[in-house]
N, C-alpha and C positions, 0 to 999 in steps of 0.2 A: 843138717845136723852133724856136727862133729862128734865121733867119739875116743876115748883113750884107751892105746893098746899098747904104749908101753910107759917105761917111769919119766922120760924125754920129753915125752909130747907136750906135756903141758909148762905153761911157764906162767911165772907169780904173777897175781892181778890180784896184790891184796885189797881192794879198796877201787874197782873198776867205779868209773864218772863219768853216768848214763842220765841224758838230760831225759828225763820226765813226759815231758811234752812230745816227745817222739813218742810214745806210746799212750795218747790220747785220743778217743776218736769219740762221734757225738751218740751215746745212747740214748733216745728216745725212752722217754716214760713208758708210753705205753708197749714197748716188748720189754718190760719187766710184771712178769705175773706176779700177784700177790697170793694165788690158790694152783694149787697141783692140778693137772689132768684128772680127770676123772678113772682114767687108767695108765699103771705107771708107765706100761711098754707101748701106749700109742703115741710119747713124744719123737718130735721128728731127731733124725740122725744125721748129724754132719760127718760125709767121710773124706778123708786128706790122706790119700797117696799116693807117693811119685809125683808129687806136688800137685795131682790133679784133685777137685774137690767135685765133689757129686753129694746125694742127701739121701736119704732111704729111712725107713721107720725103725723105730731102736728094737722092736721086738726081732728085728731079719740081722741083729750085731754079730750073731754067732757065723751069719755071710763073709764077715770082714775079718776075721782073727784067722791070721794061720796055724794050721794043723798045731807045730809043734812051737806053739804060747803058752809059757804063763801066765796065769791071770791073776792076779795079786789085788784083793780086798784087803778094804781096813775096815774090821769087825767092830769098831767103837759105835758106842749106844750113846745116844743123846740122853741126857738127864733134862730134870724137869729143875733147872738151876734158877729160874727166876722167881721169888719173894719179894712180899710185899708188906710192911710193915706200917704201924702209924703208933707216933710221938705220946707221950700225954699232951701234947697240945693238940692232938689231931692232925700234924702233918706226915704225909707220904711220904714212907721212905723206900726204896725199891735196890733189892740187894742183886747182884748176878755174882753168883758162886763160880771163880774161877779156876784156881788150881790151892788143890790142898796142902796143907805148910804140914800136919802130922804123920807119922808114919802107917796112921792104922787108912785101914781100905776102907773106901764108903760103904761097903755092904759087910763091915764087923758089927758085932755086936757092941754097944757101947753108948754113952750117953754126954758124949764128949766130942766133936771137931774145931781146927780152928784151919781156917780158907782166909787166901788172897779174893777179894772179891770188887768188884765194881759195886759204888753204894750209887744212886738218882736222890739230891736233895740232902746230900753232905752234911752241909750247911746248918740244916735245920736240928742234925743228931746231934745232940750238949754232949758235953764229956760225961761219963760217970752214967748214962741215958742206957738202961740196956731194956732192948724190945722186946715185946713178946709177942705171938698169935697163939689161942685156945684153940684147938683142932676138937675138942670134946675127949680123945682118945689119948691124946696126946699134947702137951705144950712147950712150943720151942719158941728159945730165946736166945737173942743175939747181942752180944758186945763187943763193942766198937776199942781193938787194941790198941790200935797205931795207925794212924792216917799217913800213907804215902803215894798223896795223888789221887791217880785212878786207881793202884792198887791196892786198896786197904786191908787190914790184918782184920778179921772177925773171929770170933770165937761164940761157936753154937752148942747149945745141950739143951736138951730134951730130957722129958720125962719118961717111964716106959721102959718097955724092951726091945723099941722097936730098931733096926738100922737108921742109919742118918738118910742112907738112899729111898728106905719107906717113909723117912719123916719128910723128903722131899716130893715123893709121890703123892702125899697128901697134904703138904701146903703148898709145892714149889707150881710152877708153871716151863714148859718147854720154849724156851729163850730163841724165838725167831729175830732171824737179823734185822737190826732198824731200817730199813729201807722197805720191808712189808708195810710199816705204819699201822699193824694191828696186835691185840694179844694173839694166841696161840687160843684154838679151842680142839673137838673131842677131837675131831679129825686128824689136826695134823700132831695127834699124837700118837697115829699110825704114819700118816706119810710123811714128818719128816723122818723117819726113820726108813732106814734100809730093812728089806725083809730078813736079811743077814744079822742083820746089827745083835751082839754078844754082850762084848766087855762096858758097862755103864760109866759115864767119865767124860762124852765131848758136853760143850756147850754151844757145838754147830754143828749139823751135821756134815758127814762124807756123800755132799752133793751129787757126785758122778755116779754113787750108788744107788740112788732113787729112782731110777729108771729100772731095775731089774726086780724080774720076778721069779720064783721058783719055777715056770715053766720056763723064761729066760734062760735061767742058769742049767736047767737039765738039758736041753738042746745045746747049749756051749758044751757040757760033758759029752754030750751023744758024739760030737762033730772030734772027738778025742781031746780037744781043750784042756790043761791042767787047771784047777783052781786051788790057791792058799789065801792066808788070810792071816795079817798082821794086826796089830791094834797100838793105832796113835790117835789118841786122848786131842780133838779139836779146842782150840783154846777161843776167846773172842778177839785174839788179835789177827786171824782172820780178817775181821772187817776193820783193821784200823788201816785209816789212811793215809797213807807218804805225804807230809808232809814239808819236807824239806824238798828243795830245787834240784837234789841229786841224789840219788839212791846211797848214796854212801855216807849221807849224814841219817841217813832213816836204822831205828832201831829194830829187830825183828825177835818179835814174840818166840817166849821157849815154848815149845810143849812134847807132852812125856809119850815114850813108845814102849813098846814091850815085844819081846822078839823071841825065837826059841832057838834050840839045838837043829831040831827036825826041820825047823822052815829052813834056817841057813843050809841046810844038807841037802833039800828039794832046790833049793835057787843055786849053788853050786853046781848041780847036776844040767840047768835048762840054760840053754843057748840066747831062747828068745824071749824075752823079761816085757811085759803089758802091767803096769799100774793102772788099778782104776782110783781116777783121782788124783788130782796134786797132795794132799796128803799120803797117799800110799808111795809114791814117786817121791817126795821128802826124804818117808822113812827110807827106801830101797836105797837113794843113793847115802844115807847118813851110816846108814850099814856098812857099807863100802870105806865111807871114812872114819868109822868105827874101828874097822877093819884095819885099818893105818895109825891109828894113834896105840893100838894094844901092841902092834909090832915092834911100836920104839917103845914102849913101856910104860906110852899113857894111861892108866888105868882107870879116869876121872868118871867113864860114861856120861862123857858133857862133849858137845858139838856144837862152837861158837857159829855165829853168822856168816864167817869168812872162811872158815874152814874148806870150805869145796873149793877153793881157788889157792890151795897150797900148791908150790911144784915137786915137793916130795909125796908122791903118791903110787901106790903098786897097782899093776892089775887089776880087775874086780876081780876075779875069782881067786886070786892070791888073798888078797884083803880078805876075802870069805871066810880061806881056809885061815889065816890069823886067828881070825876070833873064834873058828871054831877049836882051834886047838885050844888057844886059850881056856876056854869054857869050860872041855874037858881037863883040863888042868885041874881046874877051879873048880870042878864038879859043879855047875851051873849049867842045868836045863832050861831057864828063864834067865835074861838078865833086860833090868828095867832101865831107857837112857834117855837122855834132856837133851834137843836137838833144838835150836833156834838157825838152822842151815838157812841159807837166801840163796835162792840162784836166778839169775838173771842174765843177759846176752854175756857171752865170752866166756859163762859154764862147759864143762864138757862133761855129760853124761858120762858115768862108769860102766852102768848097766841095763837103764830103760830104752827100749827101743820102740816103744810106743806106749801111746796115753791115752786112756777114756776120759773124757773132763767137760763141763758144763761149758760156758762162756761168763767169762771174767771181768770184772767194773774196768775201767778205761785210768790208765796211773794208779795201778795195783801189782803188789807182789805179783799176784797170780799171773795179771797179762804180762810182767816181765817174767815169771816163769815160763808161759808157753812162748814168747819170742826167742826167751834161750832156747827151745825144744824145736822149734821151725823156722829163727832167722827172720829173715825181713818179709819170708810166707803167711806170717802169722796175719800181715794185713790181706792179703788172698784170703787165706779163712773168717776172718773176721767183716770183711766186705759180702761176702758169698751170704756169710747168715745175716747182716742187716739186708741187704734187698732181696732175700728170701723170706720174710715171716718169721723165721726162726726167736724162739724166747731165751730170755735172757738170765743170767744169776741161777739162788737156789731152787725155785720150782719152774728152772727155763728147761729146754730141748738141751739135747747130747752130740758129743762128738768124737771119731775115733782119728787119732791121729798117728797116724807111719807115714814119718818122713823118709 
């Protein structure tokens, strides 16, 4: 793994033309679990470093992190985004709540939202058709704005006083990725969530974090370990799949993060920067290029797909201190930003030097995220856990990766 240490190093690849099929390989059905371990910390652990690979139990992770890591969570809660509605004619229509179009927060009080959302059976909603479900306590009803494609405009209001996130709690369902082929029940409405899990907002969870447990994480602090904790909002483009013959005609999903004064002034100060999760790893390096647009005066808090392959780029810890001047400027202790960053081979990390992460569908962002992160290792690792047992996707086995 390459990384950037000064403003030279890097040179433009707006638009890098990575054939696909180089990062294909055959997963087997059956190492994709459709149900969690019974306990989160006795999935197995793939370790990769110094390009050696070895495997150990995820509860012995605090073994593999050195002394002076950061460890960087992304604190986002999965919501119970999926709904189910039916026509007066009786047909199903099945909503997935994507990203919100109004200003107000899911847990305001109000009896008004309107969400981008995935509708199931389109088709069947008429114009002018607006659905309802009785709750007994509550009735919410949804209308159909503006169809654009997969993501369509809906506009929801309820009755009550209640939040739209408790009108979700008690009609929505927790939106497991299609490739489970089942609803969501009690269960994994504990474990797909992380024990962590805060800020309410993904529609996936932050899979690398499903492995840990409060006893995990106190042994990471015993051993001196730092831990912080950011929140980016999972979207379901997640699991969309590249469909074009070369990454550079593929579109990549935005979705929202939220950042603080105090976190950028802890990540300034640490040397040795661990995301857990390709999400956490997104936001970290979007920060960075955050960090670069405020300096020349972009203000937008928007971070295009191509972005991470600009050749004008400073330092990480420059770019840090950027924004946090800024901020203070700006009197701004939170500021909230739209990232759709892609990174794949020919990326150059700013500032993560290592990754906790699941194992990733075959011609996916993701596994072109981890081949930018370990090169052409990435098949080393990814051979190691098919002829080892290892499982696969969101309730697969973990692995730490120091290149």
């Amino acid at each position: 793994m390459k990384f950037l240490n000064n403003l030279t190093s890097l040179k433009s690849m707006t638009h890098p033309e990575i054939d696909l099929h180089e990062y294909k390989y055959d997963l087997p059905e059956a190492k994709i679990p459709n149900r969690p371990l019974d306990k989160r910390e006795q999935s197995k652990l793939l370790v990769y470093k110094n390009e050696i690979v070895t495997e150990d139990v995820f509860y012995n992770i605090a073994d593999h992190l050195p002394k002076n890591t950061l460890l960087v969570f992304n604190d986002s809660k999965v919501i119970p985004a999926r709904l189910f509605f039916q026509t007066t004619n009786k047909a199903s229509i099945e909503i997935l709540c994507l990203n919100q179009i109004d200003i107000e927060c899911i847990d305001n009080p109000g009896n008004q939202q309107t969400w981008k959302c995935i509708v199931g059976n389109l088709k069947r909603w008429k114009e002018g058709n607006i659905l309802s479900i009785d709750l007994k306590i509550v009735i919410l009803s949804a209308e159909l704005i503006e169809r654009n494609g997969e993501d369509n405009d809906i506009r929801f209001s309820w009755t009550g006083e209640l939040t739209f996130l408790e009108v979700l709690e008690l009609a929505g369902n927790i939106p497991l990725p299609p490739y489970m082929n089942r609803m969501a029940d009690e269960d994994d409405n504990i474990r797909y969530q992380t024990v962590y899990a805060k800020s309410p907002g993904s529609v996936a969870a932050p899979t690398a974090g499903l492995h840990f447990t409060d006893k995990v994480l106190d042994e990471i602090k015993i051993k001196g370990v730092e831990i912080s904790y950011i929140t980016l909002h999972v979207g379901a483009g997640t699991f969309k799949p590249i469909k074009s013959s070369t990454i550079s005609g593929h579109k990549m999903h935005e979705e929202t993060f939220e950042v603080s004064a105090s976190f950028l002034t802890e990540l300034h100060h640490n040397d040795f920067v661990i995301p857990v999760g390709t999400t956490s790893l997104r936001t970290l390096e979007s920060i960075c290029i955050l960090g670069d647009k405020v300096s020349k005066g972009d203000f937008s808090m928007i971070i295009n797909q191509w972005d991470g392959f600009s050749e004008n780029v400073q330092p990480a810890k420059k770019s840090i201190s950027s924004l946090l001047l800024w901020m203070k400027q700006n009197e701004k202790e939170i500021i909230t930003v739209k990232t759709s960053i892609l990174i794949v081979p020919g990326y150059r990390f700013r500032i993560c030097k290592g990754l906790v992460t699941n194992f990733h569908q075959p011609e996916s962002t993701l596994i072109l995220l981890v081949a930018a992160f370990l090169g052409e290792n990435w098949k080393k690792v990814y051979d190691y856990a098919l002829e080892n047992d290892f499982r696969f996707l969101s309730y697969g086995d973990s692995s730490i990766l120091l290149p």
